[in-house]
N, CA, C and O of each residue as an XYZ file, in Angstrom:
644
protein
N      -1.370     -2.344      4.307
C      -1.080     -1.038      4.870
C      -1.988     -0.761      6.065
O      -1.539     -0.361      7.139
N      -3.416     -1.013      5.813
C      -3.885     -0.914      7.208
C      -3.984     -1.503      7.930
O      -4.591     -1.096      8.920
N      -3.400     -2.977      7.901
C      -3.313     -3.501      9.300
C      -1.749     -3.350      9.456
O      -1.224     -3.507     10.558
N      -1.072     -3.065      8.413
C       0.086     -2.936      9.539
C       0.680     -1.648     10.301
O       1.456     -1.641     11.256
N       0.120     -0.587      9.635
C      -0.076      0.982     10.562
C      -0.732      0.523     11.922
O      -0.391      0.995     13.007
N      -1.769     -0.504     11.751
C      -2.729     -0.457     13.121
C      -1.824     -1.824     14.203
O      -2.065     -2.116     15.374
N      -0.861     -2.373     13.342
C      -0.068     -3.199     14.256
C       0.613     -2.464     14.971
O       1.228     -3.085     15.838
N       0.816     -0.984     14.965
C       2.177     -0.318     15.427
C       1.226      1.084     16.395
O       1.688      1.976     17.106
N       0.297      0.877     16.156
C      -0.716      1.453     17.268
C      -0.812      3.212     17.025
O      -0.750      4.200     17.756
N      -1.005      2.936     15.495
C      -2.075      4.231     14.897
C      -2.211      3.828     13.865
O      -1.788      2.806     13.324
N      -3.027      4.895     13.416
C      -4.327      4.611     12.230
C      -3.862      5.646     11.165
O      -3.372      6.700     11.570
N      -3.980      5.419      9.851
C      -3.382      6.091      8.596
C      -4.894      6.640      8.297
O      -5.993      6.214      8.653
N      -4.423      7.982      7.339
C      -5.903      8.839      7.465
C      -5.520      8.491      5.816
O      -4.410      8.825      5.401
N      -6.239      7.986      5.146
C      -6.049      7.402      3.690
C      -6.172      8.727      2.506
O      -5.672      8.679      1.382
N      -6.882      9.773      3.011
C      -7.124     10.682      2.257
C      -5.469     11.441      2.476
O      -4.762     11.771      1.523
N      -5.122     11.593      3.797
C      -4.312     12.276      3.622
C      -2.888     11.765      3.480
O      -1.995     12.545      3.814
N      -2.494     10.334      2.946
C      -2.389      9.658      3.014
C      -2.258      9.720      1.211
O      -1.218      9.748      0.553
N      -3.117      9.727      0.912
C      -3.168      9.955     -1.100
C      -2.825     11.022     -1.143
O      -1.917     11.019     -1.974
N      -3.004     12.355     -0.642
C      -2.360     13.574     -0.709
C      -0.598     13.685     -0.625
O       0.013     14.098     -1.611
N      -0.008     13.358      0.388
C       1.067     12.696      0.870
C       1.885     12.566     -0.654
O       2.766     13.211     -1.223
N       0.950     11.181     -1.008
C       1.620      9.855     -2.262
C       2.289     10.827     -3.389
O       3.379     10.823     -3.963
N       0.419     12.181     -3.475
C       0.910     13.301     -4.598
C       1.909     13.953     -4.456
O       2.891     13.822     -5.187
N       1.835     14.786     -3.469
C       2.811     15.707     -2.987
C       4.524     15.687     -3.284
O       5.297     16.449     -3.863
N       4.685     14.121     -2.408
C       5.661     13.351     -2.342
C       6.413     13.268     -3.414
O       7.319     14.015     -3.784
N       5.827     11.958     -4.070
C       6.255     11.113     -5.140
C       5.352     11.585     -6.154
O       5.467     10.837     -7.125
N       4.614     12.374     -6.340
C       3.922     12.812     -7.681
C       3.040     11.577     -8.743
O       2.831     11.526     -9.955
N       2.749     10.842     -7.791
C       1.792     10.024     -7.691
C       0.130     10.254     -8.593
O      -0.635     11.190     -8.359
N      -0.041      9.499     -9.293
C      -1.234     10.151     -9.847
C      -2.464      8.720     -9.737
O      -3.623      8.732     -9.323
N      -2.000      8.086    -10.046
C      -2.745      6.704     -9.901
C      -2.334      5.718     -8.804
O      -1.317      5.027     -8.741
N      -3.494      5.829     -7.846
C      -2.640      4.506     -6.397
C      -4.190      3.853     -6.352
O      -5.388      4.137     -6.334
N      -3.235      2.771     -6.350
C      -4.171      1.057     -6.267
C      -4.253      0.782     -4.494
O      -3.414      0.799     -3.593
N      -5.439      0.578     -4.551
C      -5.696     -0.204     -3.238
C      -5.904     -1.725     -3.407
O      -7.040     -2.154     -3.607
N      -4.871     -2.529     -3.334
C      -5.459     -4.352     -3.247
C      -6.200     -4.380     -1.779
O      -5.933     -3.718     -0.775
N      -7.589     -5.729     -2.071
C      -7.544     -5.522     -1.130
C      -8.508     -7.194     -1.269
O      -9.298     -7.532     -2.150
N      -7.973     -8.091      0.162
C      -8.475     -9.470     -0.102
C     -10.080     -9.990     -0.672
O     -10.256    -10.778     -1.602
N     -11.176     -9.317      0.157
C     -12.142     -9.809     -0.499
C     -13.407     -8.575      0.173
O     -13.431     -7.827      1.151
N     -13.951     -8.753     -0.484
C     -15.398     -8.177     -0.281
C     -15.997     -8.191      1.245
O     -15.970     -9.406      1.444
N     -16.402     -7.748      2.177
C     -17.184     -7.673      3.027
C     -18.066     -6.615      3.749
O     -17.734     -5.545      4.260
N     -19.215     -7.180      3.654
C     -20.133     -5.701      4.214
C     -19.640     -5.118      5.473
O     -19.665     -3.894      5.602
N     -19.152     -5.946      6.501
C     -18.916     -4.555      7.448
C     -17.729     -4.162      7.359
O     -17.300     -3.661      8.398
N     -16.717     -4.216      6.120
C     -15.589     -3.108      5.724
C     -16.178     -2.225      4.602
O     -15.321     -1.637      3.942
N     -17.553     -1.994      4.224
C     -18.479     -1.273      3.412
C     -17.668      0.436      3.465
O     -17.272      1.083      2.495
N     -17.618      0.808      4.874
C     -17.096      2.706      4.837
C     -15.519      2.319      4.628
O     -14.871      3.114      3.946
N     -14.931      1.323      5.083
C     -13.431      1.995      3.979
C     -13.039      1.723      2.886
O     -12.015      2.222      2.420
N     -14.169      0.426      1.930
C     -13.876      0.416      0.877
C     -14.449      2.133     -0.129
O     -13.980      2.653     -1.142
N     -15.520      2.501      0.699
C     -15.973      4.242      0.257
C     -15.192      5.455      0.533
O     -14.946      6.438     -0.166
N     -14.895      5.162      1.622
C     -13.417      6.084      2.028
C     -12.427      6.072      1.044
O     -12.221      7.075      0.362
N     -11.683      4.861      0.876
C     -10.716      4.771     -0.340
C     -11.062      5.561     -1.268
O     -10.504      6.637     -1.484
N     -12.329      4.956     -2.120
C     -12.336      5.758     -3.452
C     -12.439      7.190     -3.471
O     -11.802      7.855     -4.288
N     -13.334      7.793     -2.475
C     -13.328      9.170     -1.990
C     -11.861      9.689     -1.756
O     -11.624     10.871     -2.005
N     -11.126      9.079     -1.411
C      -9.659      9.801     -0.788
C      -8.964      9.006     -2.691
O      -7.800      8.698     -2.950
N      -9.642      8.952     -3.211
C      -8.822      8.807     -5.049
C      -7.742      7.647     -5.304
O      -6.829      7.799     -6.116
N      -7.954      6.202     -4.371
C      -7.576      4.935     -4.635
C      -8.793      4.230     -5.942
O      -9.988      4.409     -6.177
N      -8.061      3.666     -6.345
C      -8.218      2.821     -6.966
C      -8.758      1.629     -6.866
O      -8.323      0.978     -7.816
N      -9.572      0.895     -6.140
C      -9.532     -0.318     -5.261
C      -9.843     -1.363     -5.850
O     -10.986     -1.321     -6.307
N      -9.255     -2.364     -6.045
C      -9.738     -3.572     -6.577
C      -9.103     -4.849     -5.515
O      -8.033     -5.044     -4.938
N     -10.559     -5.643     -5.644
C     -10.771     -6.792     -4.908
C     -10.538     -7.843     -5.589
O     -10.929     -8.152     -6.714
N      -9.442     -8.745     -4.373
C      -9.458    -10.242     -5.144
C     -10.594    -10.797     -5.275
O     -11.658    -10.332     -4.866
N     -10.451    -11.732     -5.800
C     -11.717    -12.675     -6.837
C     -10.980    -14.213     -5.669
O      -9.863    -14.649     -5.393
N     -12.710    -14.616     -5.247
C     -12.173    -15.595     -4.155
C     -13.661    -16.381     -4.762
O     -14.450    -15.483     -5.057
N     -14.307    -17.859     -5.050
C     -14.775    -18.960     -4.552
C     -16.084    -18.277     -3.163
O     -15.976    -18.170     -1.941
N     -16.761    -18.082     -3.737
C     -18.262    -17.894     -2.709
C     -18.082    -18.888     -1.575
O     -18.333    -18.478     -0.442
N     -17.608    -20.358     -1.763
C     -17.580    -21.292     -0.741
C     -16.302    -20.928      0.628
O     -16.432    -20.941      1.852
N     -15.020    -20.602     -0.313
C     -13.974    -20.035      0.504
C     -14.225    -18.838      1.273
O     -13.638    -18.740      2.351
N     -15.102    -17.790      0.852
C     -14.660    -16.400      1.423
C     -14.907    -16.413      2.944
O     -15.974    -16.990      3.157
N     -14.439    -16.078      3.852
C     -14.193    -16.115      5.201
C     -13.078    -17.490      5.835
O     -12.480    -17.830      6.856
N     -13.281    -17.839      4.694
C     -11.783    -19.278      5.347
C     -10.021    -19.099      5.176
O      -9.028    -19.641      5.661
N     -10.346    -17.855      4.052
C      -8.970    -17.680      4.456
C      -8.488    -16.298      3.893
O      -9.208    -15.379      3.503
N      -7.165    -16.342      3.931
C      -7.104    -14.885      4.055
C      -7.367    -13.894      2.804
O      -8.433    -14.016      2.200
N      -6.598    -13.093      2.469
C      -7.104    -12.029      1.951
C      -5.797    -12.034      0.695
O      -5.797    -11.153     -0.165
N      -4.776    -13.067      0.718
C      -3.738    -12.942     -0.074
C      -3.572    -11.853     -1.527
O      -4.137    -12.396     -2.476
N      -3.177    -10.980     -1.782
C      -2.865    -10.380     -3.185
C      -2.055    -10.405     -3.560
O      -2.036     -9.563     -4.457
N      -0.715    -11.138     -3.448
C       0.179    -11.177     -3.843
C       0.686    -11.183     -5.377
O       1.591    -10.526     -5.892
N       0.121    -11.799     -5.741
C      -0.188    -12.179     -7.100
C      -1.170    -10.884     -8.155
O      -1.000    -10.354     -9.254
N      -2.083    -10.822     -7.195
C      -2.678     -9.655     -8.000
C      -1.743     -8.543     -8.255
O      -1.630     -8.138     -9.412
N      -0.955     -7.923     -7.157
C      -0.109     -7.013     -7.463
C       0.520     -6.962     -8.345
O       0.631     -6.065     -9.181
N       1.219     -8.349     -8.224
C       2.509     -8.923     -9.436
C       2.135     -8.369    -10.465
O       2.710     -7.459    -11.061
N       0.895     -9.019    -10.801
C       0.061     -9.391    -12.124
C      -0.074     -7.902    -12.203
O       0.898     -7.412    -12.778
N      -0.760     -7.220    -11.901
C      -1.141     -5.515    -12.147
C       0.054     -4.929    -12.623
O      -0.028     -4.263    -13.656
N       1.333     -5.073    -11.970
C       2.236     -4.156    -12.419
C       2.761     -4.587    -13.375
O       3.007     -3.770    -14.262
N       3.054     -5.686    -13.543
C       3.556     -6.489    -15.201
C       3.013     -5.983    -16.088
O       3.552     -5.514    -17.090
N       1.373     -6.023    -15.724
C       0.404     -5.533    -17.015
C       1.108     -4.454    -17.209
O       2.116     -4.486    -17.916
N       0.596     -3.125    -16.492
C       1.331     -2.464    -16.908
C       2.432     -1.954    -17.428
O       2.567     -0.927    -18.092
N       3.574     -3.097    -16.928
C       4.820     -2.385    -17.884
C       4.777     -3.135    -19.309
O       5.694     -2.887    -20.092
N       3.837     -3.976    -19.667
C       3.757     -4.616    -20.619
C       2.443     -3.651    -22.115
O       2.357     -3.444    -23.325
N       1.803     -3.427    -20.940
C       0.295     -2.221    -21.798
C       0.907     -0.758    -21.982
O       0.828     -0.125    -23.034
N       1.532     -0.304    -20.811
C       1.250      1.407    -20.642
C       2.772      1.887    -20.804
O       3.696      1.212    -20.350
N       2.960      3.028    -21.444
C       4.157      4.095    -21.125
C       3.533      5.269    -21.068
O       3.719      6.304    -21.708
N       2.996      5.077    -20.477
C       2.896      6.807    -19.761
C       3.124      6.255    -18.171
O       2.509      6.889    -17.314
N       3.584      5.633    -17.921
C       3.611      5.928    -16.319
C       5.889      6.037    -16.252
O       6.837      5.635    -16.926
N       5.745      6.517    -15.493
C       7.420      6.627    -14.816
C       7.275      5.351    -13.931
O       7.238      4.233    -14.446
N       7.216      5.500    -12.928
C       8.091      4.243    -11.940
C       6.740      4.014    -10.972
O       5.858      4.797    -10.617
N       6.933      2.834    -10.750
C       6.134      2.172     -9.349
C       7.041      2.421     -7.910
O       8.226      2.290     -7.604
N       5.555      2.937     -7.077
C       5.974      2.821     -5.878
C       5.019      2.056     -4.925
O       4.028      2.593     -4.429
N       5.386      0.740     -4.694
C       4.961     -0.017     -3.771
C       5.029     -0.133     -2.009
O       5.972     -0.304     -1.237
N       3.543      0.051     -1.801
C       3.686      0.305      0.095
C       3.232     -1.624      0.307
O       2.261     -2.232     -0.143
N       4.498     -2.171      1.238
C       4.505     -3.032      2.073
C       5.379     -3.982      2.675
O       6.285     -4.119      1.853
N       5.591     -4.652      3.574
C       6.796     -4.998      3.982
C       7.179     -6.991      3.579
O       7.991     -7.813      4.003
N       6.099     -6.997      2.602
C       6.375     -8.112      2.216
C       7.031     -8.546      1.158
O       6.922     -8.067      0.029
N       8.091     -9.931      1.640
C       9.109     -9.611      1.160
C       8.632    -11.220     -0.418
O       9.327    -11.885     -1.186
N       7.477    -11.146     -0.193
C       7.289    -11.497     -1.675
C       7.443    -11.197     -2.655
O       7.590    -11.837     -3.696
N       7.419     -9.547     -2.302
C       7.534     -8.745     -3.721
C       9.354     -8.175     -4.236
O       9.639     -7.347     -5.101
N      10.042     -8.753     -3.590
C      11.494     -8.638     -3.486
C      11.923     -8.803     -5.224
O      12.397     -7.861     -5.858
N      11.717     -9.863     -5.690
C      11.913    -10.170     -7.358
C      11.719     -9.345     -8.300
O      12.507     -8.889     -9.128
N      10.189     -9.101     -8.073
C       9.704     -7.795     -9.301
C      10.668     -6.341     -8.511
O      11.404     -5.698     -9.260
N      10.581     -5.970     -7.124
C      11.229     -4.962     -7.065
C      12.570     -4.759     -7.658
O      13.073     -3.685     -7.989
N      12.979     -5.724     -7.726
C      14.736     -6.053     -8.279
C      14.390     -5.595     -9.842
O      14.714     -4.577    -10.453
N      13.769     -6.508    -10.161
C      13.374     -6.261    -12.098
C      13.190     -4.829    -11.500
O      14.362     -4.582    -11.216
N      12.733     -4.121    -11.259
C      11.787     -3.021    -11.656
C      13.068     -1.975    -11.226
O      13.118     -0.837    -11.693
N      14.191     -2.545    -10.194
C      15.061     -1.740     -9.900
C      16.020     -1.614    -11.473
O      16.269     -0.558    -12.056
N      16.279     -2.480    -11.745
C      16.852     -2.694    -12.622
C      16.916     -2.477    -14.083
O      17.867     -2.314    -14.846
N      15.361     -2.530    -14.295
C      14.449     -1.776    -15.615
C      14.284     -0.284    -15.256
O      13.585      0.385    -16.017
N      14.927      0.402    -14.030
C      14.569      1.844    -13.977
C      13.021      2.500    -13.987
O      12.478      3.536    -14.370
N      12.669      1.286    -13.348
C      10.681      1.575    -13.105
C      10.637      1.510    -12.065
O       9.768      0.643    -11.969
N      10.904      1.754    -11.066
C      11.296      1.430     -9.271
C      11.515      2.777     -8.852
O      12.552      3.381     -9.128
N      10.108      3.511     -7.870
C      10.452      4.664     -7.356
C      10.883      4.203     -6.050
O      11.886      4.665     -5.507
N      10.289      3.473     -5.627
C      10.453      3.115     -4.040
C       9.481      2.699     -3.196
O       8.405      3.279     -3.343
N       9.541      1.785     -2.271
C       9.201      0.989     -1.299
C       8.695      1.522     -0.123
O       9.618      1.864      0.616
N       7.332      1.778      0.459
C       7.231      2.463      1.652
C       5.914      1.241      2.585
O       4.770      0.805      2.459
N       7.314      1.164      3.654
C       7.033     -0.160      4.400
C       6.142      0.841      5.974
O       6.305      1.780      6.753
N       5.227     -0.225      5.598
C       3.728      0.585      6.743
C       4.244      0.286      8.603
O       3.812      0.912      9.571
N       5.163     -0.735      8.616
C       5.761     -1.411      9.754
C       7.011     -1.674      9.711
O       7.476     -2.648      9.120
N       7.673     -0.830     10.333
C       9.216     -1.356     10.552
C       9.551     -2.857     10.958
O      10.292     -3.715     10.478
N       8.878     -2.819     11.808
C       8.967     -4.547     12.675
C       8.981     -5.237     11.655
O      10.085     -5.686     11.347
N       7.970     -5.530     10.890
C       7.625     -6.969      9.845
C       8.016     -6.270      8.327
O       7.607     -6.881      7.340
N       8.757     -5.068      8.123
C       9.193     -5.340      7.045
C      10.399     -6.074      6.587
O      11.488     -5.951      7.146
N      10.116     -7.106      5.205
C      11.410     -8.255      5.650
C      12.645     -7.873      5.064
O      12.885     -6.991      4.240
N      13.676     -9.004      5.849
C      15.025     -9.061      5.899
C      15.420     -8.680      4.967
O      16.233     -7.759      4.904
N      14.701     -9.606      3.491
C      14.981     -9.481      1.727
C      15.497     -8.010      1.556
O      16.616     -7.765      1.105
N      14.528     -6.967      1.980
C      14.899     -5.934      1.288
C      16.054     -5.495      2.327
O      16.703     -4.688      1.662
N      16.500     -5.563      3.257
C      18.246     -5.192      3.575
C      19.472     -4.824      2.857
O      20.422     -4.082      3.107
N      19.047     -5.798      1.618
C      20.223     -5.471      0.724
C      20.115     -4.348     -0.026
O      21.186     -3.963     -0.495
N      18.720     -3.407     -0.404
C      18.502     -2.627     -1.662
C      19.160     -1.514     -1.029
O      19.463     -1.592      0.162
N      19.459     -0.283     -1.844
C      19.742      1.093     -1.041
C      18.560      1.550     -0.245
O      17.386      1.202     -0.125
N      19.371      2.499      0.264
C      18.716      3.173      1.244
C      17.305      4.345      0.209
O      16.205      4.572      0.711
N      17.632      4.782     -0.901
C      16.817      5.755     -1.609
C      15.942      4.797     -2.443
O      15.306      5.298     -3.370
N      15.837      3.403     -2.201
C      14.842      2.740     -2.897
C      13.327      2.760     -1.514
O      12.152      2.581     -1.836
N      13.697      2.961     -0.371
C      12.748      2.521      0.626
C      12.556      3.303      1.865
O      13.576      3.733      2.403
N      11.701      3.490      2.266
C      11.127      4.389      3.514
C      10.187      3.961      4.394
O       9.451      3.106      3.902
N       9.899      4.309      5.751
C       8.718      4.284      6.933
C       8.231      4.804      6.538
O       8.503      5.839      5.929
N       6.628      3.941      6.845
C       5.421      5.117      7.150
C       5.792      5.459      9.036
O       5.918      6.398      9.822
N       5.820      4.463      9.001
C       5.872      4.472     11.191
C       7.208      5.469     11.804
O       7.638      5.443     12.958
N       7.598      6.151     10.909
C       8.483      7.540     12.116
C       7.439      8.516     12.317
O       6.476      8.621     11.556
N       7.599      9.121     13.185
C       6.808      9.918     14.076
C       6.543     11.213     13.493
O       5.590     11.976     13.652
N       7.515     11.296     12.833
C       6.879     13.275     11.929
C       6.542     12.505     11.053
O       5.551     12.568     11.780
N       6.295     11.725     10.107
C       5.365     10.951      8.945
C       4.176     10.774      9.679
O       3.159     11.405      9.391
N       4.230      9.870     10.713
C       2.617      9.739     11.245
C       1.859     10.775     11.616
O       0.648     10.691     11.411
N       2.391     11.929     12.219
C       1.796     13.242     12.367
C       1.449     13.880     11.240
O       0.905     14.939     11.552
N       1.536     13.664      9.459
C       1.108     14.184      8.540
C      -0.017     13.466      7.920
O      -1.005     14.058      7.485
N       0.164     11.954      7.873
C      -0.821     10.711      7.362
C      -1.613     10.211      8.408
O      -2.284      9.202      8.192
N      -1.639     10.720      9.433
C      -1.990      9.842     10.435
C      -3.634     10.745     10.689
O      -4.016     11.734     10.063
N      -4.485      9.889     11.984
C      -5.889     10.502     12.277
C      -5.384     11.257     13.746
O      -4.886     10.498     14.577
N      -5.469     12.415     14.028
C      -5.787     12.730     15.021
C      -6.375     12.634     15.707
O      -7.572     12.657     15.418
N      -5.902     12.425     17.362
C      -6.954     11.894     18.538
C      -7.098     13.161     19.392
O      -6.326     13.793     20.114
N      -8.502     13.301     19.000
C      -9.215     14.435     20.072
C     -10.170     14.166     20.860
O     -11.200     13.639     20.440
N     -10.003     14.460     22.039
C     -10.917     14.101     23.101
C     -11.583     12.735     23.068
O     -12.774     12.489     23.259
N     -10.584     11.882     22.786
C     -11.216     10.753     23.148
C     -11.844      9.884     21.734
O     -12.368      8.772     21.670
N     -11.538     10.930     20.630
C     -12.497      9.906     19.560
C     -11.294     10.407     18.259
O     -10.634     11.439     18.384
N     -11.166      9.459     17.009
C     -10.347     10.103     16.459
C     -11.346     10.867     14.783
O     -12.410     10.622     14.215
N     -10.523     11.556     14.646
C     -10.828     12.102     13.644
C      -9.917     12.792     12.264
O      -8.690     12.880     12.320
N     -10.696     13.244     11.072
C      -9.403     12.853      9.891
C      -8.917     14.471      9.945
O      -7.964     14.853      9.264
């Protein structure tokens, strides 16, 4: 989510942004994946939890970390399975991203009636896969009255939340 808001040339204000998720979709618990540990991403892994994410970091090999990327694919998987396998108290998952890895479980999850909906951070690179689902399974963050509610305002030159 944040690099692909920042591929499209603005910045998501994460607090308001979790407010949004509530408001919205009535959201009570949102997970931040996020590839690996590093000190100088130290203020937005603090930001997150302050703005009421959840954040958990993949688990990477001390020798690997900086060689490659940040993949969670799997963690996600794995998280939401758990859950529909551990928990009923939750209603439906709503997953933000445009990768179309997660096309399978969205199908199960469409299909099991645990599927709120899909909110893709980049129009451009969200994939082909999901073309086929309806239209009320999936949404932009990147239209222009959405970014004016989640987004950081730029004042005089510097931005702010």
């Amino acid at each position: 989510m944040h690099l692909g808001t920042q591929e499209n040339n603005w910045n998501i204000d994460f607090r308001k942004f979790r407010t949004y998720l509530q408001d919205k979709y009535h959201i009570t618990e949102a997970y931040y994946f996020l590839g690996y540990v590093s000190d100088e991403q130290q203020d937005l892994y603090s930001n997150l939890q302050k703005a009421g994410y959840i954040v958990s970091f993949r688990e990477h090999s001390s020798n690997l970390i900086g060689k490659k990327k940040g993949n969670v694919d799997t963690d996600i998987v794995f998280e939401v399975m758990r859950i529909l396998i551990e928990r009923d108290d939750f209603d439906k998952i709503l997953l933000v991203s445009g990768d179309g890895d997660y096309k399978k479980m969205v199908d199960y999850l469409i299909k099991q009636n645990r599927f709120k909906k899909i909110l893709f951070p980049n129009n451009k690179f969200a994939s082909s896969l999901y073309k086929q689902i309806s239209w009320r399974y999936f949404d932009h963050l990147d239209n222009k009255n959405l970014q004016h509610k989640i987004g950081y305002i730029k004042r005089k030159g510097s931005l702010r939340h």
